[in-house]
C-alpha positions as CSV (number, residue, x, y, z in Angstrom):
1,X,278.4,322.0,100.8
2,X,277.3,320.3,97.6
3,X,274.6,317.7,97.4
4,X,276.8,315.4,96.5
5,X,278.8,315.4,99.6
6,X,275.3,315.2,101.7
7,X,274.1,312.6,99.8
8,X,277.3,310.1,100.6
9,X,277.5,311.7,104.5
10,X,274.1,310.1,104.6
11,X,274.5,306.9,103.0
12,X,277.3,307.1,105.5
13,X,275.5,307.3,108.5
14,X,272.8,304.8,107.3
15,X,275.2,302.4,106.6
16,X,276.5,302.8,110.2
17,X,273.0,303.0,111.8
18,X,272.1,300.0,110.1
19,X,275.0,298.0,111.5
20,X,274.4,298.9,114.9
21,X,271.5,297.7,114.2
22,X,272.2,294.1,112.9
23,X,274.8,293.9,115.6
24,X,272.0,294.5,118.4
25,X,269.5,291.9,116.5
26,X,272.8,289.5,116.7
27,X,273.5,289.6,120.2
28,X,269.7,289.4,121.0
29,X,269.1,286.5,119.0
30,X,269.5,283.0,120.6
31,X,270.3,279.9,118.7
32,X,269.1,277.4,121.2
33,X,265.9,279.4,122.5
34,X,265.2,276.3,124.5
35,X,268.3,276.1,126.5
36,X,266.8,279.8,127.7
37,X,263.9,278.0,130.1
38,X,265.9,276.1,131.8
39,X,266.9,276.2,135.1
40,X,269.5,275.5,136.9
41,X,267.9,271.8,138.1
42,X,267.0,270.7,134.7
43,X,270.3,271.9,133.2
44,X,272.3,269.7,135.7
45,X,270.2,266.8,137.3
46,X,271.3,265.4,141.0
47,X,271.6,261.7,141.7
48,X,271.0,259.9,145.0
49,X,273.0,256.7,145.9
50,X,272.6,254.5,148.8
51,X,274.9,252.1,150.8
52,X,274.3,250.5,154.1
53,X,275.4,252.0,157.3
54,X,275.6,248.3,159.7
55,X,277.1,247.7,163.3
56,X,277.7,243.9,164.4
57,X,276.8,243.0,167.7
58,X,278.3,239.7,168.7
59,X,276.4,236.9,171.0
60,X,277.1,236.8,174.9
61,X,275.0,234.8,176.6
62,X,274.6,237.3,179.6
63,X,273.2,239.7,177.0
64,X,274.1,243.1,175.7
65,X,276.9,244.7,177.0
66,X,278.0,248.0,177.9
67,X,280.2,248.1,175.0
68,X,277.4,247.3,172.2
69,X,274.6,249.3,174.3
70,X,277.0,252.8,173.8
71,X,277.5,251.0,169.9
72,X,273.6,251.1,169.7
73,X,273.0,254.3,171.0
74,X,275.9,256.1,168.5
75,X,274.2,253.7,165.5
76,X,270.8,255.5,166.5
77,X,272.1,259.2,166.1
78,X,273.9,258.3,163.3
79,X,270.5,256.8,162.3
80,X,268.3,259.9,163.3
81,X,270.8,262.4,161.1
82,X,270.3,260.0,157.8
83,X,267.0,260.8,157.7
84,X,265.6,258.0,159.9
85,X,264.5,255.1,157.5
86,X,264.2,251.5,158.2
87,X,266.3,249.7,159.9
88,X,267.0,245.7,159.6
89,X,267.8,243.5,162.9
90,X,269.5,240.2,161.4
91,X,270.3,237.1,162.9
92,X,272.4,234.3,162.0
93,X,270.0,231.5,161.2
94,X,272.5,228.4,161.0
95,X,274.3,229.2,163.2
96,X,275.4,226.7,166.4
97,X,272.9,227.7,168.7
98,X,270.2,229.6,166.9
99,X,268.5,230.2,170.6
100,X,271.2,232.2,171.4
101,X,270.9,234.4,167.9
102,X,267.7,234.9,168.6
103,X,268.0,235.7,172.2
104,X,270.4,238.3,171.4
105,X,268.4,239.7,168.3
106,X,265.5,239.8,170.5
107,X,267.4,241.9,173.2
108,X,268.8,244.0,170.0
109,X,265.8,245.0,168.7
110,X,264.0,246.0,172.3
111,X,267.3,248.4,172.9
112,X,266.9,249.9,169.7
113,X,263.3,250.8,170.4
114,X,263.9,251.9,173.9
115,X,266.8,254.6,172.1
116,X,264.0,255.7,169.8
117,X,263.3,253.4,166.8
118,X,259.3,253.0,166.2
119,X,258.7,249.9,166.5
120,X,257.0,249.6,162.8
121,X,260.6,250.2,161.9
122,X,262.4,247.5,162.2
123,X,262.3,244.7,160.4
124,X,263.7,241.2,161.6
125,X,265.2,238.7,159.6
126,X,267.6,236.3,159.4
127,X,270.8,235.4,157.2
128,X,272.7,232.5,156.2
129,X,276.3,232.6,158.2
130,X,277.5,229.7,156.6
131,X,278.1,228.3,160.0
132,X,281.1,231.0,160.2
133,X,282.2,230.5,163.9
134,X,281.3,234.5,165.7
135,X,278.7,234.9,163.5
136,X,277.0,238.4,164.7
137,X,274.0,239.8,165.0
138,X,274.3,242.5,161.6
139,X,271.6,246.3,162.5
140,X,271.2,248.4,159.5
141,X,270.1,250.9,157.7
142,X,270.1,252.7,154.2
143,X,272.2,255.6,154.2
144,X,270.9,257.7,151.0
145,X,273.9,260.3,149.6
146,X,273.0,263.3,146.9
147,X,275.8,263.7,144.3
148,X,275.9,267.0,142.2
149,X,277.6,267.7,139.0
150,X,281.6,268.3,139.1
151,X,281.9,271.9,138.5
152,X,285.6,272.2,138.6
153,X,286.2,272.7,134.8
154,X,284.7,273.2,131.4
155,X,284.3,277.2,131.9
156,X,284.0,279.4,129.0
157,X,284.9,283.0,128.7
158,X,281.1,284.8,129.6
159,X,282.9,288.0,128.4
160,X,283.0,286.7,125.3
161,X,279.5,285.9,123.6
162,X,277.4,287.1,120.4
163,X,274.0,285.4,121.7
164,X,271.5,285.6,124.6
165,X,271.3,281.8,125.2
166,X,272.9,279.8,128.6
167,X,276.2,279.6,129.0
168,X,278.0,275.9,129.1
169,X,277.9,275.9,132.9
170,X,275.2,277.3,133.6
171,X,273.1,275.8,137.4
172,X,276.6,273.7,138.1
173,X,277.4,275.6,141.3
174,X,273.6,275.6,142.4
175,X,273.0,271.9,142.1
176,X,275.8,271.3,143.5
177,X,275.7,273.0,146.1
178,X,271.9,272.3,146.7
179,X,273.4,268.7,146.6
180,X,275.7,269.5,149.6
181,X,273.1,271.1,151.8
182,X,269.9,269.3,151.6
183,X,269.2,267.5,155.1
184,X,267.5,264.3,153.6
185,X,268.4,263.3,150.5
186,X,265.6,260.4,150.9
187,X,263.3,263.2,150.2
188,X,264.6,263.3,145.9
189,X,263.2,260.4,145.6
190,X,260.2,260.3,147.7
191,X,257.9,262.9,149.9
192,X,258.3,262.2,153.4
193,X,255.4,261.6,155.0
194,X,253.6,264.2,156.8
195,X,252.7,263.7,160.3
196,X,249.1,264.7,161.4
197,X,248.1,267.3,162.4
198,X,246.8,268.5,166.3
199,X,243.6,268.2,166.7
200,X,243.0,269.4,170.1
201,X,245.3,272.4,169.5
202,X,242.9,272.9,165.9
203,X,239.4,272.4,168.2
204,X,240.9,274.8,170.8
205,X,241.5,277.6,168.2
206,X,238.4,277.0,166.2
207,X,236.0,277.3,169.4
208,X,238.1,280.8,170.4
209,X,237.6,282.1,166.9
210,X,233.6,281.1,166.8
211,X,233.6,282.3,170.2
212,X,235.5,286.0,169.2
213,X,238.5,285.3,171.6
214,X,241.9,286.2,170.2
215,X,243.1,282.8,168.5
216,X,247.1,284.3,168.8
217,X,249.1,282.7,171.7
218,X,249.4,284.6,174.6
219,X,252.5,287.8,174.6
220,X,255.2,286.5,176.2
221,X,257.0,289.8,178.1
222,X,260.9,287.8,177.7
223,X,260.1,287.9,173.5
224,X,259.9,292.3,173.9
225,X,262.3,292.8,171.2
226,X,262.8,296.4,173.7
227,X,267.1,296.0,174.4
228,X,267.4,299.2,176.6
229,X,264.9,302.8,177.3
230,X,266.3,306.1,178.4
231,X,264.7,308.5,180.7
């Protein structure tokens, strides 16, 4: 073989090695590198909407019915699976006989408490009926709703890409489906507050562990996770 022809079969194959090479650096490289740390929450932001959930409860002078007690109790549940905020007792306060609203407000608002409300959750109030003849008595609460991004379009080809960085839709099924599934959507926009803690239950454990007791709770023989034994 002449040197010739080895000298150009090598610039060959160093022109083709260096190719390969420039082609790697171009799919590594990223032209947003900030679109990289991301995630899927800070690429696509949630949004949390609230509208009131109310149930009129019109005045009878004998008092609550049977109807608008069973009314009460399904507003409470409803209540309890929103997340179990405030909730507003309002009574007409021009009404044509205000003794009455309040009578009935009065007998609202010690139902709701006896289905579960704490006390230090509900707020009573009045509104102006405009002297509308019926004028209820108006129980409600916030009802707070998450709402994720649409997902349903805007895909691009993720076959089909010369860069490392995010693709267009990138967290849009996440968010919204962390949208769909969170159980209190109150909780975006605030902590809920913690409850405290047991202290007898803490003292009890504390005094077995200064003591050298066991601190774990006793074995229970139905939680032997044993289905069958052979002989």
């Amino acid at each position: 073989m002449s040197c010739n022809k080895a000298m150009t079969r090598s610039s060959a194959l160093a022109a083709i090695l260096a190719a390969a090479a420039a082609a790697l650096a171009g799919c590594a490289a990223d032209t947003n590198p900030q679109s990289l740390a991301l995630t899927p929450t800070e690429h696509y932001g949630l949004t949390v909407t609230s509208h009131p959930e109310q149930i009129a409860i019109g005045l009878h002078r004998s008092g609550l019915s049977n109807t608008q007690k069973a009314a009460l109790a399904q507003f409470v549940s409803q209540w309890r699976d929103d997340g179990g905020g405030p909730v507003s007792v309002r009574a007409p306060s021009d009404c044509a006989d205000p003794a009455l609203a309040r009578h009935m407000s009065d007998q609202a608002t010690a139902y709701l408490v006896q289905l579960g409300v704490p006390r230090e959750r509900l707020q009573a109030s009045g509104y102006a009926s405009h002297r509308a003849p019926g004028a209820p008595i108006l129980a409600s609460y916030d009802r707070f709703e998450a709402q994720g991004p649409n997902c349903s379009g805007g895909w691009s080809d993720l076959t089909r890409t010369a860069h490392n960085s995010t693709y267009g839709k990138f967290g849009c099924a996440v968010t919204a489906n962390f949208a769909a599934e969170i159980a209190n959507p109150r909780d975006l926009i605030a902590p809920a507050v913690m409850t405290p803690g047991d202290n007898v239950r803490r003292a009890t454990i504390l005094d077995k562990y200064r003591h050298g007791d066991v601190t774990s709770s006793a074995k229970d023989d139905q939680a032997d996770g044993k289905t069958s034994s052979s002989q």
